[in-house]
N, C-alpha and C positions, 0 to 999 in steps of 0.2 A: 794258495798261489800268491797272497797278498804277501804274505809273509817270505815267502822266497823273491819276491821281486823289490820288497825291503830289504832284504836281507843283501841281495845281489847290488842295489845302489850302496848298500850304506857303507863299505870302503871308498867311493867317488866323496860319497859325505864328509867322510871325517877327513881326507886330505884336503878337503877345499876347507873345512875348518880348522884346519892347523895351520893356515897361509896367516900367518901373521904380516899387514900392510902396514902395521904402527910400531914401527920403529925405524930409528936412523938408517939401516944400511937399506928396510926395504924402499925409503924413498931413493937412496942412491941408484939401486936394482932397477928402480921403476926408471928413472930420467934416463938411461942407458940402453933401458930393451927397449920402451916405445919407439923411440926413435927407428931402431931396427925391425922394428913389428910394422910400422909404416912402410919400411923402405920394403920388406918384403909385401906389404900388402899391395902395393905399388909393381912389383913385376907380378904379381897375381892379377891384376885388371888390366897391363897389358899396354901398348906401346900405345902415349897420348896421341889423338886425331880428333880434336873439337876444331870445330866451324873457323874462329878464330887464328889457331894454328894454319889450315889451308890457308885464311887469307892472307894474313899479314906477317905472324909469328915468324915466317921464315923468312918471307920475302923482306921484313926490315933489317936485320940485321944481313943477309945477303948485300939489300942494294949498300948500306954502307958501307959495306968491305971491300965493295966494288964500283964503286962510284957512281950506279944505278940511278942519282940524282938529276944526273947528267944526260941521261940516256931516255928514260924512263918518264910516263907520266901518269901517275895515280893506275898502276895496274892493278892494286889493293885497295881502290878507292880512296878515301876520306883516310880508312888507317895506313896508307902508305907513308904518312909523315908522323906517325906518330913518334916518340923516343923509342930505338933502339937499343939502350944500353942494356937495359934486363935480358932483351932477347938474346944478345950477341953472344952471353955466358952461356946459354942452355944450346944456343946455335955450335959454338965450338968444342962442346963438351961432347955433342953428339957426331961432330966431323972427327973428333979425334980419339974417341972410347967406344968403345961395344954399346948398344943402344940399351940393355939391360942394367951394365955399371951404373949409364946414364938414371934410367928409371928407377935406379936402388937407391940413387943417390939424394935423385930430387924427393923422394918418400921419405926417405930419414932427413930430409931438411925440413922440410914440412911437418916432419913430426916431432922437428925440437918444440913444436907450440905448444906442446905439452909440458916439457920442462921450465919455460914462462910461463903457464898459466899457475905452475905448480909454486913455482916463486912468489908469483903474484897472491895465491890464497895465502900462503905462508904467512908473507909482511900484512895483511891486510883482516890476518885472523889470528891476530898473537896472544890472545887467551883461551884457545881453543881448551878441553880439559884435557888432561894424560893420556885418557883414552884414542883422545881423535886427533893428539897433535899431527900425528903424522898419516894417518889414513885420509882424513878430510881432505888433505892436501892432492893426497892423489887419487880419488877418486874424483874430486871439482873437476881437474884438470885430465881424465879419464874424459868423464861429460863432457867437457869444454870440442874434446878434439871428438866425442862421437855425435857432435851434431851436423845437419843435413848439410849446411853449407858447407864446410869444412872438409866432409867426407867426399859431395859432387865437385871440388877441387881438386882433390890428391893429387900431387905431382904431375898435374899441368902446367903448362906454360900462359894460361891468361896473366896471372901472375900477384893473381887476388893472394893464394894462404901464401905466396913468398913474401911478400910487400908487407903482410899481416907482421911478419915476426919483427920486422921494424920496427911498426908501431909499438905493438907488445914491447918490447924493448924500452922503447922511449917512457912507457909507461911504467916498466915495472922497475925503469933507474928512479924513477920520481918517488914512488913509492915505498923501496928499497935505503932510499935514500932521505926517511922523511923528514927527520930532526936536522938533518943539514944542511937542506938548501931553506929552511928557513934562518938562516945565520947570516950574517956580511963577512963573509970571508969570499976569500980567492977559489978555493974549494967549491962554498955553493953555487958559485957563479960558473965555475967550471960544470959544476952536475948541471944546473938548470939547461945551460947552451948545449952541453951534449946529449942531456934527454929530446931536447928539440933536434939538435941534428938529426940524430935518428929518424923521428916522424918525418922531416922535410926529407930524407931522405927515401925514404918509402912514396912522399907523393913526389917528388923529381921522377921516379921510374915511373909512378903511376898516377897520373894526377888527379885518380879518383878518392885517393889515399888522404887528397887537403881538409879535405871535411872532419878528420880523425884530428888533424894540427890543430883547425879550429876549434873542436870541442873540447881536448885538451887545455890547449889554452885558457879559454873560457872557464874550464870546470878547476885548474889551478888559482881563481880568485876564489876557490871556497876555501885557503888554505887560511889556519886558525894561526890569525898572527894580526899586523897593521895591518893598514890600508896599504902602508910604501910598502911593507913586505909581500903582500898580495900580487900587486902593481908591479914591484920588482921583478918577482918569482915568472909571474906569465909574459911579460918584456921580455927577457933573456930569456925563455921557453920559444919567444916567437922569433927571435933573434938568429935561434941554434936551427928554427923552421929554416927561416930561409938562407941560412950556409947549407943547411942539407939541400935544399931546392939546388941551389946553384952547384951543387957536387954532383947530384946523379942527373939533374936535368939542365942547367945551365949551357952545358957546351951548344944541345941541343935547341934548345932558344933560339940562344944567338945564330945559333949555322940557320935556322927557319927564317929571322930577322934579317939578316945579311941577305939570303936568299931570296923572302918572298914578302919583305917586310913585314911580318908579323910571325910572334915568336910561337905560339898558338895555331898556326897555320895547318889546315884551312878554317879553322872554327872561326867564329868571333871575327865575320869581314864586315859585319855592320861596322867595326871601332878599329881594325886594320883593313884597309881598303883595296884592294887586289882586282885586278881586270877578270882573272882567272876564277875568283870566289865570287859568290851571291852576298850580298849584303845583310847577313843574317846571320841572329849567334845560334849556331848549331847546335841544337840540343835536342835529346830523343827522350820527346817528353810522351811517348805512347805508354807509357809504365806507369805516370803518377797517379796517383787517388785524386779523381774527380769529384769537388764540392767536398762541403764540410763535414757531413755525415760517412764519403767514406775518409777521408782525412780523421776523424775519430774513432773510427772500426778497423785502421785501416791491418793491421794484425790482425785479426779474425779474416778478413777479407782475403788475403792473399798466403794464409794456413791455411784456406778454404778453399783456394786457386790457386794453388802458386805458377799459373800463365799470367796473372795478373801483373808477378815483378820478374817475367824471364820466361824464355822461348822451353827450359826441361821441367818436366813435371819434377815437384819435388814436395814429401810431405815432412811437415814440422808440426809440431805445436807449441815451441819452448815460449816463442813468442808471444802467443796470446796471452799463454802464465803469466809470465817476468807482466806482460803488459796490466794486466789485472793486478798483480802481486804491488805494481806500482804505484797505480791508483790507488789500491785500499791503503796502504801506506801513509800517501798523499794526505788522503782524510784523515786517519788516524790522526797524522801530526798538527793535522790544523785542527783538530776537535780538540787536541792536548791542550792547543798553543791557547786555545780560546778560553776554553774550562780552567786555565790557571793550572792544572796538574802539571806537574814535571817526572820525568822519565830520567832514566840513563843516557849520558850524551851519545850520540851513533860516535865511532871512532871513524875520525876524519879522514882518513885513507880509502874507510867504505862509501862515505861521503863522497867522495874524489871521484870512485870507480863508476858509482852509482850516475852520475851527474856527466861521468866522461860516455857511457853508454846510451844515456838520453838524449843527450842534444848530439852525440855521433847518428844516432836512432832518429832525430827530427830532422837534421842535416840531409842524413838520405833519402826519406821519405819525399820531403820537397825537390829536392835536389835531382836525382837518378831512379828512387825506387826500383833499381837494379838489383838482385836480390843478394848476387856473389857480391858487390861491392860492399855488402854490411858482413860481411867473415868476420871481419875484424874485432867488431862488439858480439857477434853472436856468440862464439866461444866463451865472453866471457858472460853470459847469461846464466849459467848453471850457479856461478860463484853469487852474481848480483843475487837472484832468488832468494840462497842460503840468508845474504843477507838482509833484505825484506821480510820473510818471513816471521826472523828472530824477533824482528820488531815490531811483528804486531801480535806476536801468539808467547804462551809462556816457552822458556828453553826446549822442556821435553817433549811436549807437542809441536816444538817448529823442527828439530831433529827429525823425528817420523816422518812428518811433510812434506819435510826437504827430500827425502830419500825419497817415497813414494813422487814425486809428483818429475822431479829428476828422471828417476827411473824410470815412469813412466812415455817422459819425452823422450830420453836416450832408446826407449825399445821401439818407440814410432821408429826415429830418426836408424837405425842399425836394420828396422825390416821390411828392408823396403825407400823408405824413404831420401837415401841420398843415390839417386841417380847421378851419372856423372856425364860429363859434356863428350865421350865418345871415346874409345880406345881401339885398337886392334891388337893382329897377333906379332910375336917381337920378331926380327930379324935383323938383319944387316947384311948389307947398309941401309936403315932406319927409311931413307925417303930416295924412291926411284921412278924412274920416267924413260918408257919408250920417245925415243925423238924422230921426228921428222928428216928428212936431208935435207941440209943447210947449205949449199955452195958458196954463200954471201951471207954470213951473222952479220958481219958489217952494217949492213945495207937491208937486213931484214929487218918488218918490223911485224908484230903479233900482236894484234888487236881481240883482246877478252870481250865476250859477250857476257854481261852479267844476267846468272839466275841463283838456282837454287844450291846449285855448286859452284868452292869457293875455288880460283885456281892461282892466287898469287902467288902460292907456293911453290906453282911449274915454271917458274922463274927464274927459281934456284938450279933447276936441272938441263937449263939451256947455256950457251956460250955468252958470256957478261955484256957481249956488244950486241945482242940482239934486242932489238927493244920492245917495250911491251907499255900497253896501256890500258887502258878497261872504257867501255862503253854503259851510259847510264847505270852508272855504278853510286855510290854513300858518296861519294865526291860532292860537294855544293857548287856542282860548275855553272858558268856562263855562256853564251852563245859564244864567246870568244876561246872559253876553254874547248869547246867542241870544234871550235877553226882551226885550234891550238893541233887536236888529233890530225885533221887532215894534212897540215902545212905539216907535220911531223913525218906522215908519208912522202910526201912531195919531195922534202930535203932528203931525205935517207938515197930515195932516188933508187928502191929495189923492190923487191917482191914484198906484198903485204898479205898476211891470213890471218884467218881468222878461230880462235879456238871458244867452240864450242861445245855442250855436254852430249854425251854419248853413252850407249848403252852394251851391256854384253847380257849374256845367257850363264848366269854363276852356276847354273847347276852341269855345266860341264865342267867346270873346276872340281866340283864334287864330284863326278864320274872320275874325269882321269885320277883322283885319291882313293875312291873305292878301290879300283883296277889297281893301281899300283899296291893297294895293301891286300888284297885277294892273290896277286900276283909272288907279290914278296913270302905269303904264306904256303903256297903253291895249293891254292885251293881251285886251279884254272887249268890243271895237270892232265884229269882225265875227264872223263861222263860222268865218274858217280860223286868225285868229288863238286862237279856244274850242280848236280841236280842236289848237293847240298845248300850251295848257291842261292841257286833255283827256290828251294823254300824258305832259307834265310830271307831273301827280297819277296817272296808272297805272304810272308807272314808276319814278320816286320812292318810290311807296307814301305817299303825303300822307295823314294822315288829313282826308280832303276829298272832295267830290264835286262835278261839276261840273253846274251845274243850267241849261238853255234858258231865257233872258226876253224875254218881247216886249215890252220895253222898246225902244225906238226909239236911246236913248242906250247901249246895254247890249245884247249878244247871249246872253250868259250870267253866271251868277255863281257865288261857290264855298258851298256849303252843307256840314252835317256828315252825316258816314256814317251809316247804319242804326245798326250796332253802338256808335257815339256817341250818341247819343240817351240821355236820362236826365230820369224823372222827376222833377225838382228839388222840385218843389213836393210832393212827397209823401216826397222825403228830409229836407225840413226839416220837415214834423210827427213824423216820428220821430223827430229830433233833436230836436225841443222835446217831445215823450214820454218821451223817456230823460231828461229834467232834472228831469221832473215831480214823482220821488219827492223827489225834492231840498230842493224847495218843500215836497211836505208834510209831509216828516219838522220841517221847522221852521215848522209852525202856517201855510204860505201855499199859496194853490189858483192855478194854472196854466189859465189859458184856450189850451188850444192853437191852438183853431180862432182865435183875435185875433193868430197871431205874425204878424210882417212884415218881411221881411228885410232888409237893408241895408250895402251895402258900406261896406267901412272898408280903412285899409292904410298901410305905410309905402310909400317911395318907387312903386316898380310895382307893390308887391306886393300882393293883393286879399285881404281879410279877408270872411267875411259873420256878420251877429251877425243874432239875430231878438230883438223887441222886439215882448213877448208881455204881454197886461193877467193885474197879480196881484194877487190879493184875500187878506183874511186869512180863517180858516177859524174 
């Protein structure tokens, strides 16, 4: 039996050993279909719906389009002012294509991070041997894109792996380019400024993205040259930052500036001063390593938790490697440095990478320890490793190593481990909303109860003059911003409600889909076809029951079980009861007996909000 079930793999065998990765056309193959293997793996997980996307994702680029600014006050909270330029691309893409296009599209952008990273090992592994010129390359850059961050991104709209390819960019014109921007010509001063535009342009959209410019920067004074050419090189790197800042996020600044005086708004009103804001730099420092012991573990600590840097479970462990691989390293080099031995010089490009990963790596850690916000170096950890290891193990032992221990993480990271920030099922039009009856948008105004569901979204699906704002929400208000809500009613001068969360009974959406596909099959025809039915749902275990109709067309049909049964309508007056203090802690009275509920939802997926009359007190 052994033998025929050898025998039955071994054509899978020998075509997988004929796949030749090392040579020219299959890197060409490779940069071409990833891309596309993304973009479909991307309508296979299904229309994005992370936390995020409800709150703000739509709602920014909406109120700019409609002047929302004017109308509106923080119904998104804190991120209602965040920059919408990122969003408004993925916003209009999805008003004006198939919600699929859209999702193939953002998957094959995201998966050009493969064709960067594949560049990036190339120039920074240029004595690779004949063998592995060309496999090396794409297998790093394989790694790179199958680890856990990377993967719980895909073609979402936070905006972490789009922002990423910027960076990458910026980095791999540096290193792409290395012999030249150490020159005084017009050229390298042109490379230097436009590898920085890049990065500033990546933190303008996202300005978690700055910490990348900084380390960059920083890690281009290790370039093997003068002092002035050092000094030069990261000057004009820091120059091309912030032309990129002022192209993707400048307009935005300024319109907050002009606005609210401060460009940053509402963070950081300790140092811009605002009636509206609290006096405090805004920062959600519930994620960092507490004290210096986990501040030094702090990889192991949060591959061990990763609730530690972020609300979705997610397993890695590329991290603690590279983090070990670093340290021993470290040593090695200071034991060289001391002993008087000399080595081989590291090639300075690895140098660059290595040094732009660390301090990108210590930047966040202090900084956010947000865990999507470090994409950007995670990717390219698989490549840094390779290069670590070479230097502390001989050639053919750090080859082996590299693959196993790679391997190793890539098969955490692929089973299981990247969880992603939430999808549903695709349709179109992409985002819908039962509405309320509106007599007066004008004059109306819709006050959010903040919980656990996010609805800035349902903003997008109301008429532009109806106004909306949110109650004890991420906003850093003041008592004045709270006066700020009521006087908003006041002036409007119409009816004010309230939307709050709500519930349904999903498993009659599943009934009425069983029925309709029992129906379609004509399995509901006669008795004997029921009582096939009939044992289909008792043996299965369906949550279903099969009910007799003397319907002439119809012998029976599927209904829901006893223990299914749910009084919906009296879980959504508790649910608009529990909001209620909400309202009155900020001067507004709650009609519960007036809520009325109403679906809402991305692609398949069903929201229900209740939209409750509120009066002031």
């Amino acid at each position: 039996m052994k033998n025929i079930a050898r025998e039955s793999r071994s054509p899978i065998i020998r075509r997988l050993r004929k796949v030749n990765l090392n040579s020219p056309r299959a890197l060409t193959r490779a940069c071409f279909l990833v891309p596309i293997l993304f973009g479909l793996y991307s309508l296979w997980l299904g229309a994005d719906s992370n936390w995020d996307l409800y709150n703000y994702h739509l709602y920014n680029p909406f109120a700019w389009l409609n002047g929302k600014q004017d109308i509106d006050l923080a119904p998104a909270g804190m991120q209602s002012y965040f920059n919408p330029a990122l969003d408004i691309i993925v916003y209009l893409l999805n008003a004006h294509l198939p919600s699929r296009v859209v999702g193939f599209l953002l998957g094959a952008l995201h998966g050009m991070t493969f064709v960067l990273l594949v560049g990036l090992a190339r120039h920074t592994l240029p004595v690779l041997p004949d063998d592995d010129r060309y496999r090396v390359p794409i297998l790093l850059g394989l790694a790179g894109c199958l680890t856990s961050n990377f993967l719980s991104g895909l073609a979402n709209s936070m905006g972490d792996d789009t922002t990423m390819l910027l960076v990458l960019s910026g980095l791999y014109l540096v290193v792409s380019k290395w012999v030249l921007i150490g020159q005084s010509s017009a050229k390298a001063v042109l490379v230097a400024i436009i590898s920085g535009l890049l990065v500033g342009l990546g933190a303008g959209f996202k300005l978690t993205n700055a910490i990348y410019a900084v380390a960059l920067c920083v890690a281009l004074l290790s370039y093997p040259g003068t002092l002035v050419v050092r000094v030069r090189l990261s000057f004009l790197f820091g120059v091309g930052v912030l032309l990129g800042i002022t192209a993707s996020g400048g307009y935005w600044m300024l319109h907050m500036w002009q606005i609210y005086g401060n460009p940053l708004y509402p963070q950081f009103g300790a140092i811009f001063h605002n009636p509206l804001t609290q006096a405090i730099a805004v920062s959600d420092i519930r994620w960092l390593p507490h004290g210096f012991l986990e501040t030094i573990f702090w990889p192991f600590l949060f591959a061990a938790n990763s609730h530690r840097v972020g609300e979705t479970a997610i397993r890695q462990i590329i991290w603690p490697i590279v983090y070990v691989a670093f340290w021993c390293w470290l040593v090695a080099l200071s034991a060289s440095r001391f002993a008087g031995t000399s080595h081989a010089p590291m090639d300075p490009r690895q140098r660059l990478v290595i040094l732009f990963v660390a301090i990108g790596y210590i930047l966040w850690m202090k900084m956010f320890s947000i865990y999507r916000y470090i994409v950007a170096v995670e990717v390219l950890t698989p490549l840094v490793l390779m290069f670590l290891l070479y230097r502390l193990v001989p050639d053919r032992f750090a080859r082996y190593l590299t693959l196993g221990l790679i391997g190793i993480a890539t098969a955490v990271a692929v089973t299981g481990g990247s969880k992603t920030w939430g999808h549903e099922g695709w349709s179109d039009p992409l985002y819908h909303a039962q509405l309320p009856p509106l007599p007066q948008p004008a004059r109306t105004t819709a006050i959010i109860a903040s919980g656990s569901t996010a609805w800035g979204w349902l903003v997008t699906q109301f008429p532009p003059d109806v106004a909306f704002t949110q109650l004890e929400s991420s906003f850093p208000g003041t008592a004045a911003f709270s006066d700020r809500i009521r006087s908003m009613v006041k002036e409007r001068g119409g009816p004010a409600f309230g939307v709050v969360n709500g519930t349904y009974n999903w498993r009659v959406d599943n009934i009425a889909a069983m029925n309709a596909m029992v129906m379609r099959v004509g399995l509901t025809k006669s008795e004997r076809s029921c009582e096939a039915v009939r044992w289909v749902v008792a043996h299965l275990r369906l949550h279903a029951t099969v009910l007799s109709t003397p319907d002439a067309s119809s012998k029976c049909t599927l209904g829901l079980r006893a223990d299914d049964e749910r009084d919906v309508p009296a879980e959504n007056r508790a649910l608009a009861a529990q909001a209620a203090p909400v309202f009155e802690r900020n001067g507004f009275a709650i009609d519960v007996a007036s809520c009325v509920p109403y679906r809402a939802g991305i692609g398949k997926g069903v929201l229900i909000y209740q939209w409750c009359r509120v009066t002031l007190r």
